[in-house]
N, C-alpha and C positions, 0 to 999 in steps of 0.2 A: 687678721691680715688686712691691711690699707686696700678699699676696692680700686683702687687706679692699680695694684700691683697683681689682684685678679683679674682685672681687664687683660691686661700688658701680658698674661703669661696664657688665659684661656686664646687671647686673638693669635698669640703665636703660635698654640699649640695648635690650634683648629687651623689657622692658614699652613701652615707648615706638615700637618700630617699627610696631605695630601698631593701638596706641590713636592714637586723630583727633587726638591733642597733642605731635605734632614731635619722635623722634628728636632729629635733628640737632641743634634749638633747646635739648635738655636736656645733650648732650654738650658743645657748645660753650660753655655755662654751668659744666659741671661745674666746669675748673679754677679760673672765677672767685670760684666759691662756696666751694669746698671748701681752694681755696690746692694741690689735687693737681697736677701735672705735667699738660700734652698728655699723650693716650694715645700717639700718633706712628701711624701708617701699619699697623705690623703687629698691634695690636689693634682698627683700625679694620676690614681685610681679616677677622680673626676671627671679632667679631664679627655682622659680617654674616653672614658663613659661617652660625652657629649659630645666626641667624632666620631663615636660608634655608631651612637641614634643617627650623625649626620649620612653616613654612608651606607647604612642600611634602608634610611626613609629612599632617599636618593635612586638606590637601586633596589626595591621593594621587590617589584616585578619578579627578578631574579632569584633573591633573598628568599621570598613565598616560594619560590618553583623548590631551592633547597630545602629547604624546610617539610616541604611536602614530598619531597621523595627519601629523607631520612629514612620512614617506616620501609617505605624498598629494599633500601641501602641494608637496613640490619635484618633485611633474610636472606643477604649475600648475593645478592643482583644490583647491578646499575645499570637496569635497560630502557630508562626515562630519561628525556633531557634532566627530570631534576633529581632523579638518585647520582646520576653520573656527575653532574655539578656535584653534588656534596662530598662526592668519593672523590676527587679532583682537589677541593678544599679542602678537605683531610689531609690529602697528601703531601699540598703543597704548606702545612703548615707545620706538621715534624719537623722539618729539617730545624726549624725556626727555633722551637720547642728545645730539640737537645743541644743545640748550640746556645740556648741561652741558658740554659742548666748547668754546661757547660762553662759557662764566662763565669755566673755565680759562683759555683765550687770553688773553681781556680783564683776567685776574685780579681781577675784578667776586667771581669766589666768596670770596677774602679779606675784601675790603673788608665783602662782606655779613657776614661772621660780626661783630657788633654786639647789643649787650643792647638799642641801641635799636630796631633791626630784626627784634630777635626779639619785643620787647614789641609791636608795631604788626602783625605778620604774627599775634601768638597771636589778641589781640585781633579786628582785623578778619575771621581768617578763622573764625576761634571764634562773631562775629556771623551769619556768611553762612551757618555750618554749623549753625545755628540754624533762619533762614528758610527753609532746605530743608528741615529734618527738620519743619517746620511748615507747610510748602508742600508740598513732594512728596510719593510712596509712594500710587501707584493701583494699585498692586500687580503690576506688571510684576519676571520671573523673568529671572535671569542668562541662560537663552536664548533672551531675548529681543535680546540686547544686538547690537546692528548696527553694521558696518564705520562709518558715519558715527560713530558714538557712538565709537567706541574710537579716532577720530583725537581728537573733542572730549576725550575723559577724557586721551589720551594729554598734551593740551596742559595739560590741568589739572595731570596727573603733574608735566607739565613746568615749572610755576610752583613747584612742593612745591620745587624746589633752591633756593630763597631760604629760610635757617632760619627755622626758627620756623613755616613755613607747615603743615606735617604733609602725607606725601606719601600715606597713608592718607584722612587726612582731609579732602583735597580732593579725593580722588577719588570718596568717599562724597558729598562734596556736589554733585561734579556730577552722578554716577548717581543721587541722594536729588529734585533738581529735572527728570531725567529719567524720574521716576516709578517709581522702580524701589522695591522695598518695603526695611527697610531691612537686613536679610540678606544679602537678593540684593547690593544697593550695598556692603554692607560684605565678598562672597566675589569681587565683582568687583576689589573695587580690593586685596585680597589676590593672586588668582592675578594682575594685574597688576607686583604689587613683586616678584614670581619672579623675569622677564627682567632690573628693573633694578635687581634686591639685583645681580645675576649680572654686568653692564655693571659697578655701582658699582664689584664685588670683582674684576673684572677689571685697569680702571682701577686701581684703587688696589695690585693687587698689581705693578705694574710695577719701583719699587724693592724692594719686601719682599723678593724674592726674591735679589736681588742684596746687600742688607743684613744681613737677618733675621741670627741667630746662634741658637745653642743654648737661653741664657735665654730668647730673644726668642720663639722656638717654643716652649718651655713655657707662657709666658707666654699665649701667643696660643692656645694646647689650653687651656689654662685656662679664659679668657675665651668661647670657642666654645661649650664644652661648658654654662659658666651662662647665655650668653645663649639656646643652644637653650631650655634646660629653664623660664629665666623669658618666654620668647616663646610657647613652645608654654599655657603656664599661661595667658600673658594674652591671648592670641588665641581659646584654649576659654572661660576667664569672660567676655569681651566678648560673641561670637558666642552663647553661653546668655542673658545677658543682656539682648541684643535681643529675645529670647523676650517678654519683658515690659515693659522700659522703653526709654525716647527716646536721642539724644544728648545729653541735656538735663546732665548732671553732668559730659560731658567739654565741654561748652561754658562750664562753670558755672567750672570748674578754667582753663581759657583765658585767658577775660576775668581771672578774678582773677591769674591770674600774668601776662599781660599788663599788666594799669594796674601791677602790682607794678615790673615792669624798667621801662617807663615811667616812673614815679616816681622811681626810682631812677638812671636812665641821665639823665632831665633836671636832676632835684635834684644829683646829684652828681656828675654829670660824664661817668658812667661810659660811653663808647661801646665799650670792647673787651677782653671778657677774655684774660687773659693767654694766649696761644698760641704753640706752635712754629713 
């Protein structure tokens, strides 16, 4: 694959996994726009990979505290900050899990990939993430967040598998109308996409490895390595950013490429860009 078309797809994967404006919905776009190729399987598995590295170095601190209270967790106690984080991350990642098992059987996940599903999911959830950052934030701290909360965000997660919806981005809006301040919402539903970058790349590496080839590993170190480094960038400017302003620009960005595929998918037709 052309390295300008592993740039072009790791910087969107890495900027976009983490901003509240859908991954999925800009990748599944890409070949429509660009006339590029599917990525196929083994640069999907990649670059997850290299938002994973970005989000786990990122929140280390945390990540180490779960990690270390796993041995806790499986003697049936979470009476540490880091057993309870990891019984928390469990839970909020099921919902995710058989909703996406779920889309596969049914093959609902094909059918959704659609410019005019992506235009209607930027849109309305772009609105919603709006009214929470405008409603919420009484300033409740990620350890605040409770076993009930992390089934509700987990279902939230679990709506993000429709593109276009932003798996980041609904998860800040539900911890955002749970009052949580919007730091806190936006580190929660980060160490959240840990387990299900980890599920996604699991799943998806099932062929890879029995496919993959020589090219197709370079290809995919390629891609790994620029999507670490544009995740890791855009997950640090985000999270400074909250320092001082709203959601309000990636809502602003939504809506406008929202009505944009809307117009677009209804004026001309368009329901499905070209895929493998």
């Amino acid at each position: 694959m052309p390295l300008l078309h592993l740039l072009l797809l790791a910087a969107i994967q890495g900027i976009t996994e983490f901003l509240p404006i859908s991954s999925s919905g800009h990748l599944i776009l890409l070949p429509g726009i660009t006339g590029m190729a599917d990525q196929g399987q083994v640069l999907d598995v990649a670059v997850h990979v290299g938002t994973l590295g970005a989000v786990v170095l990122y929140f280390w601190t945390d990540v180490r505290e779960a990690i270390q209270g796993l041995p806790r967790l499986c003697t049936g106690k979470a009476d540490t900050p880091g057993s309870r984080l990891a019984l928390l991350l469990i839970i909020a990642t099921i919902p995710g899990i058989l909703f996406g098992l779920f889309l596969a059987m049914t093959g609902l996940d094909d059918r959704l990939r659609s410019v005019a599903v992506i235009g209607w999911t930027m849109l309305i959830f772009g609105i919603v993430l709006y009214i929470a950052d405008r409603r919420g934030d009484t300033g409740r701290v990620p350890e605040e967040w409770t076993l009930r909360e992390a089934v509700i965000f987990g279902i939230w997660q679990a709506i993000a598998l429709i593109p276009g919806t932003s798996r980041s981005g609904i998860v800040i809006t539900g911890a955002l109308f749970a009052g949580y301040e919007r730091k806190a919402a936006a580190k929660i539903s980060m160490l959240m996409s840990i387990p299900m970058i980890i599920a996604s790349a699991i799943y998806l590496s099932g062929e890879v490895i029995a496919t993959a080839d020589v090219q197709a590993a370079r290809d995919g170190a390629i891609a790994a390595v620029f999507a670490f480094l544009s995740a890791l960038v855009a997950l640090s400017l985000m999270m400074k950013l909250l320092n001082s302003i709203s959601f309000t620009p990636y809502v602003i960005y939504r809506v406008l490429l929202g009505l944009a595929l809307l117009w677009y998918a209804y004026v001309h037709g368009a329901t499905m860009p070209p895929h493998a």
